[in-house]
Chimera marker file (.cmm) of the C-alpha trace (Angstrom):
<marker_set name="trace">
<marker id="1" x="-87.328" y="19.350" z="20.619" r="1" g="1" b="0" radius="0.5"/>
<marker id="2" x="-85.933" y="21.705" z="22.639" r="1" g="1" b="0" radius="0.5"/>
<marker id="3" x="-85.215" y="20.713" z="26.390" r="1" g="1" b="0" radius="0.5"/>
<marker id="4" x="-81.447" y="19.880" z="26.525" r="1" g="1" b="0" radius="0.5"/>
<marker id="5" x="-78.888" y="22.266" z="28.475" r="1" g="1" b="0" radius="0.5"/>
<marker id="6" x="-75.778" y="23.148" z="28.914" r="1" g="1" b="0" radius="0.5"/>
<marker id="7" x="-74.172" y="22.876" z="33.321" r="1" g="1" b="0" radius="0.5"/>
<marker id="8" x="-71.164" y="23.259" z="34.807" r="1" g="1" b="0" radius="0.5"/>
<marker id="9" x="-70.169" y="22.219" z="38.128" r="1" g="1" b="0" radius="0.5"/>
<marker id="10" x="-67.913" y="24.746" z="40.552" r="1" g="1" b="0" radius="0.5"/>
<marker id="11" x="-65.931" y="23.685" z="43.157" r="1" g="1" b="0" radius="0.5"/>
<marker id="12" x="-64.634" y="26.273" z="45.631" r="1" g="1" b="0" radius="0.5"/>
<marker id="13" x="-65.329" y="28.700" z="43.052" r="1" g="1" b="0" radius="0.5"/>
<marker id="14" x="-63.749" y="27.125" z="40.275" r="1" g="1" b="0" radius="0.5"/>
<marker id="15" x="-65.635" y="25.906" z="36.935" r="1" g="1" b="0" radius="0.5"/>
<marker id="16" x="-64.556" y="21.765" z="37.027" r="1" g="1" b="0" radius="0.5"/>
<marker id="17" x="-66.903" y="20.286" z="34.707" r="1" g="1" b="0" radius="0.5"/>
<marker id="18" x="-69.098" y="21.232" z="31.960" r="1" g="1" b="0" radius="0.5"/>
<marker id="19" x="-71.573" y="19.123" z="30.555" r="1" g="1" b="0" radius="0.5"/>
<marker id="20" x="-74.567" y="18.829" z="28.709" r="1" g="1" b="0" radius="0.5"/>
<marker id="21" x="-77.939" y="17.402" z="29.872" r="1" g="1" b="0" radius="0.5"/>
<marker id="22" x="-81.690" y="17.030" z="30.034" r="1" g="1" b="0" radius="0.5"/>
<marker id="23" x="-83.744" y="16.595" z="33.343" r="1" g="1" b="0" radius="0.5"/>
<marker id="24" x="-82.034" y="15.984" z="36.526" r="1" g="1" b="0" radius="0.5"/>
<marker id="25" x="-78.628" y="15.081" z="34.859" r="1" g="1" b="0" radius="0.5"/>
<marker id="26" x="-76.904" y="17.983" z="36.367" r="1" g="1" b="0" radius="0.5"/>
<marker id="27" x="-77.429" y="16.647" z="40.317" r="1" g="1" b="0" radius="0.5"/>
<marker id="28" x="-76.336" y="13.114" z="39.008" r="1" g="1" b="0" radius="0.5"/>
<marker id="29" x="-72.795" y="13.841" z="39.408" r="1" g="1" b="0" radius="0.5"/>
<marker id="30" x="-72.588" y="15.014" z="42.638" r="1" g="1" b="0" radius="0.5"/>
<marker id="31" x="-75.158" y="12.582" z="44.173" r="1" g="1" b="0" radius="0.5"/>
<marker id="32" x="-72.894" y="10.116" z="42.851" r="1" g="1" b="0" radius="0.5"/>
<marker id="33" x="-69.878" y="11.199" z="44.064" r="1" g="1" b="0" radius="0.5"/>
<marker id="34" x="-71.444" y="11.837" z="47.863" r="1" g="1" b="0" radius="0.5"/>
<marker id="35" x="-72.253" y="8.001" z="47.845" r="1" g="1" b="0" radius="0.5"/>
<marker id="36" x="-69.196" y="7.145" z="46.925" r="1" g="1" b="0" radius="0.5"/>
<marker id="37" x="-67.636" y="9.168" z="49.460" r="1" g="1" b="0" radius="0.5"/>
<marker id="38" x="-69.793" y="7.749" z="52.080" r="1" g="1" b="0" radius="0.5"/>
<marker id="39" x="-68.956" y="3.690" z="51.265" r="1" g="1" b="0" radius="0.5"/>
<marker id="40" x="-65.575" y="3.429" z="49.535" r="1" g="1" b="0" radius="0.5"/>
<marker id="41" x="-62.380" y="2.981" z="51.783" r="1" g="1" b="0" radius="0.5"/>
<marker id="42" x="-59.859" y="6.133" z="52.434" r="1" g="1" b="0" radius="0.5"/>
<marker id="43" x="-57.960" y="5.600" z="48.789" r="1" g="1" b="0" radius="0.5"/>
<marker id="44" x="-59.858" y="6.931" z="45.752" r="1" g="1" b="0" radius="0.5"/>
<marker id="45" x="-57.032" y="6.197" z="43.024" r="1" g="1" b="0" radius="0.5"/>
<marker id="46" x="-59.418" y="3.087" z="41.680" r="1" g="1" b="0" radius="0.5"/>
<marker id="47" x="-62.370" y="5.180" z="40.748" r="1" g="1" b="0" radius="0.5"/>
<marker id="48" x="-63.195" y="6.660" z="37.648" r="1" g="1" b="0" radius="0.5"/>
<marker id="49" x="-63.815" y="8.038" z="35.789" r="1" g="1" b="0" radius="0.5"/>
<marker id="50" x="-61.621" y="11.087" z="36.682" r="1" g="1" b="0" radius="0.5"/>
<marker id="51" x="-64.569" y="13.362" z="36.968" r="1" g="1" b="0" radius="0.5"/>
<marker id="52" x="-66.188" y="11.276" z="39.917" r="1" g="1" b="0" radius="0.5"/>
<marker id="53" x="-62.811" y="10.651" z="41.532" r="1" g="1" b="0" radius="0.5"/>
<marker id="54" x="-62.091" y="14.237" z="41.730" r="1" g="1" b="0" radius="0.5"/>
<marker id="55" x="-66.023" y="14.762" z="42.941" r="1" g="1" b="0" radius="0.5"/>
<marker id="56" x="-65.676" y="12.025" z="45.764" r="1" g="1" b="0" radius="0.5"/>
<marker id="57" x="-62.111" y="13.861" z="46.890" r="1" g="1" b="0" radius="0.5"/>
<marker id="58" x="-63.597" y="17.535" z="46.686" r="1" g="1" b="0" radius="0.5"/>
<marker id="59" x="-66.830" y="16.187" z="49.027" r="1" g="1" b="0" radius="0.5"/>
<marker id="60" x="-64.473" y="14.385" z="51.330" r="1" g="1" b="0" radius="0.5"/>
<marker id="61" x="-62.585" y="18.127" z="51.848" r="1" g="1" b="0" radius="0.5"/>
<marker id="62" x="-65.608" y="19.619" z="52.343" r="1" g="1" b="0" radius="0.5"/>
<marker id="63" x="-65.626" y="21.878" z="49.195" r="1" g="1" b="0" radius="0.5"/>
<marker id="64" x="-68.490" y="24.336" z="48.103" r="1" g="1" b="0" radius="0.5"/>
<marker id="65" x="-69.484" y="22.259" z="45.099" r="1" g="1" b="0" radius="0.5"/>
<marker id="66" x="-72.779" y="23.596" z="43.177" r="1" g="1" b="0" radius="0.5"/>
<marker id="67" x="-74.077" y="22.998" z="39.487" r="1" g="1" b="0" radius="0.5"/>
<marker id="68" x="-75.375" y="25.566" z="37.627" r="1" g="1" b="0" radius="0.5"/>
<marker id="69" x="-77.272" y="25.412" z="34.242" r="1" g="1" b="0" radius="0.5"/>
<marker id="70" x="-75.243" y="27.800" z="31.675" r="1" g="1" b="0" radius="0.5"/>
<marker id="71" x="-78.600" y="28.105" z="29.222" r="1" g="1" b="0" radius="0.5"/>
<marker id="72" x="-81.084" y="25.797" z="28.484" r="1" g="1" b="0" radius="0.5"/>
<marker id="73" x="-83.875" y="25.621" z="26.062" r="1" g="1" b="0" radius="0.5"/>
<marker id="74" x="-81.382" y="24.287" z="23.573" r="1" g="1" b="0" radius="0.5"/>
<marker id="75" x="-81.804" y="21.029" z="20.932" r="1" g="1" b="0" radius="0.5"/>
<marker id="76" x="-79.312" y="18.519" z="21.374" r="1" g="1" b="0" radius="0.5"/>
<marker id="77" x="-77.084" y="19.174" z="18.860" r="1" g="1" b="0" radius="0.5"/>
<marker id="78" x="-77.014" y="22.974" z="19.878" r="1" g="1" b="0" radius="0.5"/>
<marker id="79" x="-76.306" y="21.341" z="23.477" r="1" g="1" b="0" radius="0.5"/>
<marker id="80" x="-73.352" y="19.401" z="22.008" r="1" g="1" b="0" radius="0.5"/>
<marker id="81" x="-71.890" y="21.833" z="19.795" r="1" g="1" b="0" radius="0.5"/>
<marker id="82" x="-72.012" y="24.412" z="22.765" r="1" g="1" b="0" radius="0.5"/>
<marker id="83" x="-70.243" y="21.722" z="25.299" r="1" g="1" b="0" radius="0.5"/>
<marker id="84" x="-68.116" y="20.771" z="22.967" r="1" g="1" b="0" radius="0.5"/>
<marker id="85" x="-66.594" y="24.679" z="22.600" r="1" g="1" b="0" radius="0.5"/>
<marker id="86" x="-66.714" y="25.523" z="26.194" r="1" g="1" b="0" radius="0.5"/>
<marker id="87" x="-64.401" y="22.569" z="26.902" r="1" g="1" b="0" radius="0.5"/>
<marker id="88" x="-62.329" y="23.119" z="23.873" r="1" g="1" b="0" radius="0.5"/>
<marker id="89" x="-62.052" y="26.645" z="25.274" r="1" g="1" b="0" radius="0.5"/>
<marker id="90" x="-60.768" y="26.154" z="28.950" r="1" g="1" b="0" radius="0.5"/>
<marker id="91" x="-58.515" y="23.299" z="27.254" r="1" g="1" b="0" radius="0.5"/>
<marker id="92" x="-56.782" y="25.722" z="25.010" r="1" g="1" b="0" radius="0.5"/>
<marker id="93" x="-56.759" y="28.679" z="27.821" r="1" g="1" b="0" radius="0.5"/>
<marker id="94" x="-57.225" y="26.913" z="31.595" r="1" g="1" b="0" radius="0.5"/>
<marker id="95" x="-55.443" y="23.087" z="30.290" r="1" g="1" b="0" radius="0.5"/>
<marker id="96" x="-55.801" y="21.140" z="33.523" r="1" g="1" b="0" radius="0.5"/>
<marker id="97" x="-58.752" y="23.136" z="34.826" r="1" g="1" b="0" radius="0.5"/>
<marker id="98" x="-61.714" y="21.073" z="34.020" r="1" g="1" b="0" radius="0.5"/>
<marker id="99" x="-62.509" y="17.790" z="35.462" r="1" g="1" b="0" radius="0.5"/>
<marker id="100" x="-63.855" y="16.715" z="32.117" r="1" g="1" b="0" radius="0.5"/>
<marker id="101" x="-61.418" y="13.797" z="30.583" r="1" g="1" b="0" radius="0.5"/>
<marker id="102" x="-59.791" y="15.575" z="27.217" r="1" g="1" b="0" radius="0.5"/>
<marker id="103" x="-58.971" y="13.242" z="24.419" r="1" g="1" b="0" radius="0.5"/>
<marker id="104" x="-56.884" y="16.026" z="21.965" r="1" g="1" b="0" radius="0.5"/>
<marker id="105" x="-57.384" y="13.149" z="19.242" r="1" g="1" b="0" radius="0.5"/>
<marker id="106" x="-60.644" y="13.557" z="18.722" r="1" g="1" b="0" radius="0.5"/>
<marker id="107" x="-60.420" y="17.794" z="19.685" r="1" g="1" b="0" radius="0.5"/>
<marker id="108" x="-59.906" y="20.540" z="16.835" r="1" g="1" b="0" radius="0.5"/>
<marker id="109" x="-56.523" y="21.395" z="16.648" r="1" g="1" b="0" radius="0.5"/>
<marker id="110" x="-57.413" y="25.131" z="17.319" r="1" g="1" b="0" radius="0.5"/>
<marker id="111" x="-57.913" y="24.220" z="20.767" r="1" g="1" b="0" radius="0.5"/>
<marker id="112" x="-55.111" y="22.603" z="21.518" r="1" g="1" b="0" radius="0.5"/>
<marker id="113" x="-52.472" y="24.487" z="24.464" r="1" g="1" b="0" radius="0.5"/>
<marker id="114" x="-49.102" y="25.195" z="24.327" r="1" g="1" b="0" radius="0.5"/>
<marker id="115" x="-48.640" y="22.701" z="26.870" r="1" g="1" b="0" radius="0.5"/>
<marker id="116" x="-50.695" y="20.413" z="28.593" r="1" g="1" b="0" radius="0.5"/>
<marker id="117" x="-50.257" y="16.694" z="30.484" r="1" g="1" b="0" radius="0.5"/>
<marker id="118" x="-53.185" y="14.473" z="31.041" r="1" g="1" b="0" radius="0.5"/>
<marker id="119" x="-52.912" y="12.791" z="34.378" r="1" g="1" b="0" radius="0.5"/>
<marker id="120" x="-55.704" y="10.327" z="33.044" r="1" g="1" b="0" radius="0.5"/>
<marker id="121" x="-54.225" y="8.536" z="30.052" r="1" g="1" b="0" radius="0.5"/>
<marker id="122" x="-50.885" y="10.177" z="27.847" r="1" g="1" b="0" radius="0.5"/>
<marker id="123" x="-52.047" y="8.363" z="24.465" r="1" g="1" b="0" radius="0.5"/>
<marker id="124" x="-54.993" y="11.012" z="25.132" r="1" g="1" b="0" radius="0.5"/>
<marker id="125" x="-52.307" y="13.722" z="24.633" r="1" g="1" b="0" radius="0.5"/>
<marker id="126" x="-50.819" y="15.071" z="21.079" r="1" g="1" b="0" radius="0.5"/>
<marker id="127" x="-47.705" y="16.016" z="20.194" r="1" g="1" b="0" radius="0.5"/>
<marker id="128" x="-46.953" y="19.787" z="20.021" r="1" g="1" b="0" radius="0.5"/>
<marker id="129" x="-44.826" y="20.961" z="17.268" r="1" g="1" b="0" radius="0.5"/>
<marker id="130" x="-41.757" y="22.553" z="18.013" r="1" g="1" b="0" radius="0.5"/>
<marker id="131" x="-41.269" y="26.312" z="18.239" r="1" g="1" b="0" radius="0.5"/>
<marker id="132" x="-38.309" y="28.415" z="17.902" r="1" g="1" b="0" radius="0.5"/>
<link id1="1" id2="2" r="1" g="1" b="0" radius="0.2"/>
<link id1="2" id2="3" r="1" g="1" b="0" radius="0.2"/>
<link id1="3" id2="4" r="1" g="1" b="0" radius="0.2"/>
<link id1="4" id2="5" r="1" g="1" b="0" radius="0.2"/>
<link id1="5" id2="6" r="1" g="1" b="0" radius="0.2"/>
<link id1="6" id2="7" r="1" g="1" b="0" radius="0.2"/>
<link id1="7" id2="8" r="1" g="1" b="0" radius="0.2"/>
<link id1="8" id2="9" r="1" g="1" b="0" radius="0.2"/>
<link id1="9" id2="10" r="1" g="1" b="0" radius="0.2"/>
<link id1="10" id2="11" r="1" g="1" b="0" radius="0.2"/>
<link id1="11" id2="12" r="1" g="1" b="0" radius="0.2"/>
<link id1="12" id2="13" r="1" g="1" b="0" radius="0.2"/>
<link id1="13" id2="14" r="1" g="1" b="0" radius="0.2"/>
<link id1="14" id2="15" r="1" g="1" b="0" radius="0.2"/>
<link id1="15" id2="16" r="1" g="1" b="0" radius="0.2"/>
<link id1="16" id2="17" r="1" g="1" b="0" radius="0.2"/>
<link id1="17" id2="18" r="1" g="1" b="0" radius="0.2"/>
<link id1="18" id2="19" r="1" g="1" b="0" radius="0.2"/>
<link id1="19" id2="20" r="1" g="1" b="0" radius="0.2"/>
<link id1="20" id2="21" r="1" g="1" b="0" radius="0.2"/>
<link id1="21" id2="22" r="1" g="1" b="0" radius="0.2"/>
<link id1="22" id2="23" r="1" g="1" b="0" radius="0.2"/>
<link id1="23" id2="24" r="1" g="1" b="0" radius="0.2"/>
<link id1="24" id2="25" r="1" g="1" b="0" radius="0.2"/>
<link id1="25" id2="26" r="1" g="1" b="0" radius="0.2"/>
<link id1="26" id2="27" r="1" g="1" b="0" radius="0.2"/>
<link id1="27" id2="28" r="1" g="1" b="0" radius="0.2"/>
<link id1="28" id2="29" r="1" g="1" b="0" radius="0.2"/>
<link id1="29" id2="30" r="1" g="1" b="0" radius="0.2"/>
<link id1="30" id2="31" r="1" g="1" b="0" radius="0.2"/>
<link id1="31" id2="32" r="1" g="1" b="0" radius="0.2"/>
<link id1="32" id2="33" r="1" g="1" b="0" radius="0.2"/>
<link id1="33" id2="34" r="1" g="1" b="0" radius="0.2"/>
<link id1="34" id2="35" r="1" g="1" b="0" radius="0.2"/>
<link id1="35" id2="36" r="1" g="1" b="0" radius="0.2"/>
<link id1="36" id2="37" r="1" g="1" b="0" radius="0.2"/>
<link id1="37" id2="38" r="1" g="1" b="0" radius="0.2"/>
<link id1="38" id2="39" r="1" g="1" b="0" radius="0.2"/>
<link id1="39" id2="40" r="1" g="1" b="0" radius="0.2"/>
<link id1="40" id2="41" r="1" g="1" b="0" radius="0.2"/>
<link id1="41" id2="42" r="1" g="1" b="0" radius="0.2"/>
<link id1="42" id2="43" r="1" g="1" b="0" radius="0.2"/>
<link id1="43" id2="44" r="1" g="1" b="0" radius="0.2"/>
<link id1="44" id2="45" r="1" g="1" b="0" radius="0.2"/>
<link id1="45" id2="46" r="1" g="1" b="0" radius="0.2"/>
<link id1="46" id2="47" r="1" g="1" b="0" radius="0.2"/>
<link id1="47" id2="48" r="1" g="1" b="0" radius="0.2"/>
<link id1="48" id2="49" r="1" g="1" b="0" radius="0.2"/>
<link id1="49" id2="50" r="1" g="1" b="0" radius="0.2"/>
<link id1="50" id2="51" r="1" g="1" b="0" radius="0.2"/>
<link id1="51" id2="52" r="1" g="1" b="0" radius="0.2"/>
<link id1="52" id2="53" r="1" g="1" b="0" radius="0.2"/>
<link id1="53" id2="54" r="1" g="1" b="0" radius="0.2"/>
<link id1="54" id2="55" r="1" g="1" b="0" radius="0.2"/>
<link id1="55" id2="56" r="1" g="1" b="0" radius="0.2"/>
<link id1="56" id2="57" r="1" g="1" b="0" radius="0.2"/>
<link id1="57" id2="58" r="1" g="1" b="0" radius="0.2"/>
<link id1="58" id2="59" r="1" g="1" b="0" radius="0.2"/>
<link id1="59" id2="60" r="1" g="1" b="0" radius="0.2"/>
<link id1="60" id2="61" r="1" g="1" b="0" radius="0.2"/>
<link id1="61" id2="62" r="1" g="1" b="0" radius="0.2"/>
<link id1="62" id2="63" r="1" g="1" b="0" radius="0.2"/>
<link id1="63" id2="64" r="1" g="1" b="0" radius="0.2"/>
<link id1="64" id2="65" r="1" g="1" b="0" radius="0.2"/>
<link id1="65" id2="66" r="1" g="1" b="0" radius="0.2"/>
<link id1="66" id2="67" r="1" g="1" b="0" radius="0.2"/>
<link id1="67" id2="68" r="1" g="1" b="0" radius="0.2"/>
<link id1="68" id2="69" r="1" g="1" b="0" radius="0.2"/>
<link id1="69" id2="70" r="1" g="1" b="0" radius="0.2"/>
<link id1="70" id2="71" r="1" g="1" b="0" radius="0.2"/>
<link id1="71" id2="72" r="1" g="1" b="0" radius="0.2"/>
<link id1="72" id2="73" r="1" g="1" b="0" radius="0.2"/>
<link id1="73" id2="74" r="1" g="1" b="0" radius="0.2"/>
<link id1="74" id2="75" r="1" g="1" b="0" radius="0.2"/>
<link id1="75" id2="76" r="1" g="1" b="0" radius="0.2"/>
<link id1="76" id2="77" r="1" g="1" b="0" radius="0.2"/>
<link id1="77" id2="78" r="1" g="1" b="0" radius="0.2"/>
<link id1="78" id2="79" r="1" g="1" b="0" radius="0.2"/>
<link id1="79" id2="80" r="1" g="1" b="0" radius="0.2"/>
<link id1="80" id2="81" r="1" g="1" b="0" radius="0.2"/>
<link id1="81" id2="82" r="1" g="1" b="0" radius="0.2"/>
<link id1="82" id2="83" r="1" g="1" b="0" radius="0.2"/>
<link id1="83" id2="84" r="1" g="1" b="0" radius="0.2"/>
<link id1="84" id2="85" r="1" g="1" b="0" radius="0.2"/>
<link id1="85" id2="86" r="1" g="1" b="0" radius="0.2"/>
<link id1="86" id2="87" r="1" g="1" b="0" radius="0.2"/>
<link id1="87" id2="88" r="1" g="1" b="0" radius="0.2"/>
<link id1="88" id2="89" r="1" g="1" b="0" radius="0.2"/>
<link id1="89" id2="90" r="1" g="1" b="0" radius="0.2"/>
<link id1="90" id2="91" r="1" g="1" b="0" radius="0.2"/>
<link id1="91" id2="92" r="1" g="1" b="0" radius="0.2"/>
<link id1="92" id2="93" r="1" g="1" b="0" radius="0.2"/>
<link id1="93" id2="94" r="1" g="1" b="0" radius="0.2"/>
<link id1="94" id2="95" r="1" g="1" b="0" radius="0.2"/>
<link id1="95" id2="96" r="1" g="1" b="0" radius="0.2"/>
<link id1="96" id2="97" r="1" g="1" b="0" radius="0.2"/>
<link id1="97" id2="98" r="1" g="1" b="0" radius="0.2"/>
<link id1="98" id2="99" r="1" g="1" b="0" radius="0.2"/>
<link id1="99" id2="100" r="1" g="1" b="0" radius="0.2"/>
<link id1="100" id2="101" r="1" g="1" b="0" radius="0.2"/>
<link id1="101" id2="102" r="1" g="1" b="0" radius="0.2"/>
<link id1="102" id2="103" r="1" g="1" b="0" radius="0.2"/>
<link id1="103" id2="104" r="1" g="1" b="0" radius="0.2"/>
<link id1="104" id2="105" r="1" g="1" b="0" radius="0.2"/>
<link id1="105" id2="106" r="1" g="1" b="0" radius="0.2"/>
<link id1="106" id2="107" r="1" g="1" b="0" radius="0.2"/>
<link id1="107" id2="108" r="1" g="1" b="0" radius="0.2"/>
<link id1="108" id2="109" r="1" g="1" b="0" radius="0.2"/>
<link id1="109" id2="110" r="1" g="1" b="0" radius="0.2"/>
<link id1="110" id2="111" r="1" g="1" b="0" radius="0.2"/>
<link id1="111" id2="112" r="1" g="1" b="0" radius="0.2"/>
<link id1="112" id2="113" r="1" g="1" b="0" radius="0.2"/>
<link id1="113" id2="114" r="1" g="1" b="0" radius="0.2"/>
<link id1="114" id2="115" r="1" g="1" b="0" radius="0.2"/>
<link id1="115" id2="116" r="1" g="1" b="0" radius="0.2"/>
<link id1="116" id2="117" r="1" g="1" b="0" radius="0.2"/>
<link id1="117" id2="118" r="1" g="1" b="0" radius="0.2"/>
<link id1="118" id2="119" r="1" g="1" b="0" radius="0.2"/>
<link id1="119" id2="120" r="1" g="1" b="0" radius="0.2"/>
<link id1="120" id2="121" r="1" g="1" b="0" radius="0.2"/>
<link id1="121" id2="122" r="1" g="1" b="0" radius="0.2"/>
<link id1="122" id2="123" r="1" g="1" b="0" radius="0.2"/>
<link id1="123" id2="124" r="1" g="1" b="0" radius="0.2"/>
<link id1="124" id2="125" r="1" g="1" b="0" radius="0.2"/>
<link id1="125" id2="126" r="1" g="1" b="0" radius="0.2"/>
<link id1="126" id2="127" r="1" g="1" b="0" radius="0.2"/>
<link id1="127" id2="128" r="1" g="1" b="0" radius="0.2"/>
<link id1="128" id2="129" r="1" g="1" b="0" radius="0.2"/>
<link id1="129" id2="130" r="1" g="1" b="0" radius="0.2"/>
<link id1="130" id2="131" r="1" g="1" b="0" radius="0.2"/>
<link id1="131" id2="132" r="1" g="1" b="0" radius="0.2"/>
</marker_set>
């Protein structure tokens, strides 16, 4: 069955998230995060996951924020597979960029950066070798 796709979200021009979906699961985000903004007090350090915290901050600045679908029409494991390399692909040349939380344990080690610090949790973070 073939009705899964690939989205990213942009904020102020800049790809934050990328995701994969089916229906309306590209708008949840957002819709979320403008609820959130609307009924939680001044401090957004409690929410999570990172993704919606940095959602409910970039609504509450008054960002351009819009999600596009990448392509669609795929099956889910195309869906997956194709998520799975876009964010292994800004992690290894954008690391910080996306919203999306990156565990490197569970990540192929070819798309692992130079450097890199996850704000979100450091046991999500590997080692780099040293270089000379």
């Amino acid at each position: 069955m073939r009705s899964a796709y690939v989205y990213e979200i942009v904020v102020d021009n800049v790809p934050r998230y990328i995701g994969k979906g089916r229906n309306d699961r590209l708008f949840s985000h957002v819709k979320a995060a403008k609820c959130t903004a609307n009924r939680c007090g001044e401090s957004t350090d409690h929410l999570g996951p990172r993704v919606h915290r940095k959602l409910v901050e970039a609504v509450r600045a008054g960002s351009l924020i819009r999600e596009n679908i990448l392509i669609s029409g795929l099956t889910d494991r195309a869906a997956y597979r194709l998520e799975s390399w876009l964010i292994g692909t800004f992690h290894k040349n954008q690391a910080g960029q996306l919203w999306n939380t990156i565990d490197e344990r569970f990540l192929d080690p070819q798309y692992l950066p130079d450097e890199w610090s996850n704000p979100e949790n450091p046991l999500y973070r590997l080692q780099r070798l040293l270089r000379n």
